[in-house]
N, C-alpha and C positions, 0 to 999 in steps of 0.2 A: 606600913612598909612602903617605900618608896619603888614605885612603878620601872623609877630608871637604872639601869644595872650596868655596875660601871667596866668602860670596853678590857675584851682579855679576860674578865673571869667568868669559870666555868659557872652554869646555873644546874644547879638540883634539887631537883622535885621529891621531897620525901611527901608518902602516903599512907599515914598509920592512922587509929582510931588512939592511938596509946598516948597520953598527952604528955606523962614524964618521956617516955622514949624520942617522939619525938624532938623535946625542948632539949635533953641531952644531945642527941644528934644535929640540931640544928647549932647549937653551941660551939659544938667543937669542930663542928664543918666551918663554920664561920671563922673559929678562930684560925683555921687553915688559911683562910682568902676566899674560900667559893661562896656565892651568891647563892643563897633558902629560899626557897617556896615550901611552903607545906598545905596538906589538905587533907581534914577526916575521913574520907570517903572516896568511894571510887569515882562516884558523879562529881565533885570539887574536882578529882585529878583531874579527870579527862579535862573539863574546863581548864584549869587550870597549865596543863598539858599546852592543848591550843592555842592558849593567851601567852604564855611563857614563853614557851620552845626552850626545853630546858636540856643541857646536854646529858645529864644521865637521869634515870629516877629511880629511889630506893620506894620499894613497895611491899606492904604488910599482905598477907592474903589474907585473913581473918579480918573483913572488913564489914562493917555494919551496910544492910542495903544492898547494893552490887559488890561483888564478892571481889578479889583480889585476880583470882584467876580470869573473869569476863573480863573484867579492866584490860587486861594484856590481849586476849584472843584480840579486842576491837580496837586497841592500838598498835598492834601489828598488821592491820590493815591499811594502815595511813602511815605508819612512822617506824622505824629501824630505831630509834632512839636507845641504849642500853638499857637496863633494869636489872639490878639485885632484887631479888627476892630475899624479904625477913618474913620467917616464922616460926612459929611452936610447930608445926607440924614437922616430923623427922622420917616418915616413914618412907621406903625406895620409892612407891608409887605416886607419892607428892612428887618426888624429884623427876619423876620421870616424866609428868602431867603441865609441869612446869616449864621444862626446858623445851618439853615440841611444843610445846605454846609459843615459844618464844624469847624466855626469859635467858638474861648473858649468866646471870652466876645467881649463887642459892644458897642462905645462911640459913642458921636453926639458929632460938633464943635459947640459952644466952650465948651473945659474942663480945668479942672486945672493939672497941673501935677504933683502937691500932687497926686490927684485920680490918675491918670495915673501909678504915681510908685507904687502907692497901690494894686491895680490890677494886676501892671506888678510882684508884690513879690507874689500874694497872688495864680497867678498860676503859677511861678517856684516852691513853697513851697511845692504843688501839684505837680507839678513833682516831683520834690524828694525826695517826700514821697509814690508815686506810688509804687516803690518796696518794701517797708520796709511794706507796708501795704497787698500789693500780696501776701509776706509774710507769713503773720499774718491771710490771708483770710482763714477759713476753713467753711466747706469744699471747697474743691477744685470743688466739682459740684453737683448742683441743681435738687432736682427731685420734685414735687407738681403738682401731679392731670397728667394731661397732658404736662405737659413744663417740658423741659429738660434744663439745662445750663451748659456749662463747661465754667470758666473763664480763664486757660490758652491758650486754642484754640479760644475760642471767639467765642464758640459756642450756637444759642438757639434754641430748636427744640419744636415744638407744634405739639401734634398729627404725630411724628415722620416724619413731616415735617420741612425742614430748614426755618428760618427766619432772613431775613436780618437786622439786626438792625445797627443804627450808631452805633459812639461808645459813645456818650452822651448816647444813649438811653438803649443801655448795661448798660453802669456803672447804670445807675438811677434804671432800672430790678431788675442787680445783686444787688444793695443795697436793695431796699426794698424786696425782696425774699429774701434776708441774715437775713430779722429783721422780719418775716412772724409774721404779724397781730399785730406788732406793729407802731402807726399812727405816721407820721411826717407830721412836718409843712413845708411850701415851702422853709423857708429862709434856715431850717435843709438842704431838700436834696439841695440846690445851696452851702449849706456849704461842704457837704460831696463829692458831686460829680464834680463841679465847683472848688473848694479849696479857696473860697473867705467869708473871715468873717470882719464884722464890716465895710461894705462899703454899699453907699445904692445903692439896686438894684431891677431890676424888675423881680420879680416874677412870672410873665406872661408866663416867658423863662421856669418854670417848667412845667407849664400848658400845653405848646406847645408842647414839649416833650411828656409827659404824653400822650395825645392825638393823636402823631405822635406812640405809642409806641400801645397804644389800639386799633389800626387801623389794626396792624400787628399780634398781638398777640390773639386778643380776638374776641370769635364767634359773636355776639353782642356788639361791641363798645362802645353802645349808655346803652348796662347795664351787665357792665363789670363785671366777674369773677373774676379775678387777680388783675388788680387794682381799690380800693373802692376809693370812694373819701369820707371824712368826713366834712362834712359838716360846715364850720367854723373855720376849724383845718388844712388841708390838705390832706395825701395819706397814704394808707396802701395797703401792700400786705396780700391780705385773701385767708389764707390755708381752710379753709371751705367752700368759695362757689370755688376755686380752685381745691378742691378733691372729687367734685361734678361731678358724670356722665352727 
């Protein structure tokens, strides 16, 4: 394979041990237009990771050697890069193990690769649309009650304490404090912060979020100030019990 990749198309990294699965997927990605990398292992990715700078990566967790999940921990320390997760494993605590790791979205085998490329457009579309919407984001930083945020630093402070958030649970934040006490529904924030519309998805993935997000943020958790849940509908950020002593 030829080193040069020709300008405007997207590059993806698939990462599977599975050699039909792979040669399928690279097939029909190609016949799309996008530019293939592939690599057995997690050690080949990351290499390959580095060398490439690929705009999304599809990744197997069942990986001979360094596992699927470590791949991700150690490329979220250097790189935002997307990632689909493919696997046999189905069970909640995989999904949930996966996504605070890091990971943008999460299939079980078997899938179709209709869905496959649907999801694979629907967060490059989200990337590059990230800037044009940073952009467009004002303000540039967040004050309500005791939280503080600045979205170019990627900063959130409560009670002039720092707080570490993903970056899922950022964007999710900074979106609903940008919309203060107006309510969305779950599949809303997986459209706005996820960039995936019109595929069916689960929901749950907000819920966990949300949850991981009330943990960090909020003095009482269990009856949150900042984010309300509405009951039937989904989430709002509330500037009134937020600007509550």
């Amino acid at each position: 394979m030829s080193n040069q990749v020709p300008p405007n198309k997207k590059k993806i990294l698939v990462i599977d041990d599975e050699h039909r699965i792979v040669e399928t997927i690279t097939y029909n990605l190609r016949a799309e237009g996008y530019t293939v990398f592939t690599a057995a292992t997690a050690e080949e990715g990351l290499e390959q990771l580095r060398r490439r700078q690929p705009d999304l990566v599809v990744l197997d967790l069942m990986l001979p050697g360094m596992s699927g999940t470590d791949f991700l921990r150690i490329i979220r320390q250097e790189s935002q890069v997307p990632v689909i997760i493919l696997t046999a494993k189905t069970s909640e605590i995989d999904k949930v193990v996966n996504l605070k790791m890091g990971s943008d979205d999460y299939m079980t085998k078997p899938y179709s690769f209709a869905e496959l490329l649907a999801r694979i457009e629907a967060l490059l579309r989200r990337t590059n649309q990230a800037p044009k919407i940073a952009e467009e984001r004002a303000p540039e930083e967040i004050r309500v009650g005791d939280l503080y945020m600045n979205y170019s630093k990627r900063e959130c402070v409560i009670n002039g304490k720092p707080v570490n958030l993903g970056y899922k649970e950022f964007e999710i934040l900074w979106f609903l404090a940008s919309n203060p006490d107006k309510v969305f529904r779950r599949d809303d924030i997986m459209s706005k912060v996820w960039g995936i519309e019109g595929i069916p998805l689960d929901t749950k993935t907000v819920d966990v979020h949300i949850r991981w997000i009330r943990k960090k943020i909020e003095p009482e958790p269990e009856n949150p100030k900042y984010i309300e849940t509405v009951r039937g509908v989904g989430y709002k950020f509330s500037t009134h019990k937020a600007s509550e002593n």
